[in-house]
N, C-alpha and C positions, 0 to 999 in steps of 0.2 A: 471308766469310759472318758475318753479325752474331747473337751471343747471344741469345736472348729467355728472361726470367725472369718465369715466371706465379706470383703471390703471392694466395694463397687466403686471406682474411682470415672469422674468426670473424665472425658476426652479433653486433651489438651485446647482443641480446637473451639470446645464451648469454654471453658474458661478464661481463653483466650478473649473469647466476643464479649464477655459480659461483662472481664475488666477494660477492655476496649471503650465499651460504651460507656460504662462510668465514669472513663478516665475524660472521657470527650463532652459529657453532658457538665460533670465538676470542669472542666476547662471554659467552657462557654460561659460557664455561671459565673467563675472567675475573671474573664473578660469583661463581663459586661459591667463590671464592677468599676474598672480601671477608671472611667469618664470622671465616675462620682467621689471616687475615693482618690486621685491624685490631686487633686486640690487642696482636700482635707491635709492629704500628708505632708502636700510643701510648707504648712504653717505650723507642722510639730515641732516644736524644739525637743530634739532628743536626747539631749545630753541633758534635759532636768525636766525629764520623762518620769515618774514615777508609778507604781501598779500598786493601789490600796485594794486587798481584797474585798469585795461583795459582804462574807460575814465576816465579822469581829473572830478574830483565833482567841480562843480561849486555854 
């Protein structure tokens, strides 16, 4: 006797709204950011920027 797998796929229209809205609530969050954080950045020197990881690589 052979398997049969029935796959219910979302409406385009709901995955639409839900990445919609995350795209817009992650935007705003990212917005609000800009005030505090462009300050910070005009005094990085990026050219002797360096990233020490958090743990030691062993």
């Amino acid at each position: 006797m052979d398997t049969s797998y029935i796959v219910d796929f979302a409406s385009r229209d709901r995955i639409s709204d839900a990445l919609t809205d995350l795209l817009r609530t992650g935007a705003q969050q990212l917005i609000a950011l800009i005030p505090i954080s462009a300050p910070i950045l005009a005094r990085v020197d990026f050219k002797r920027l360096t990233i020490s990881p958090l743990i030691p690589l062993t």
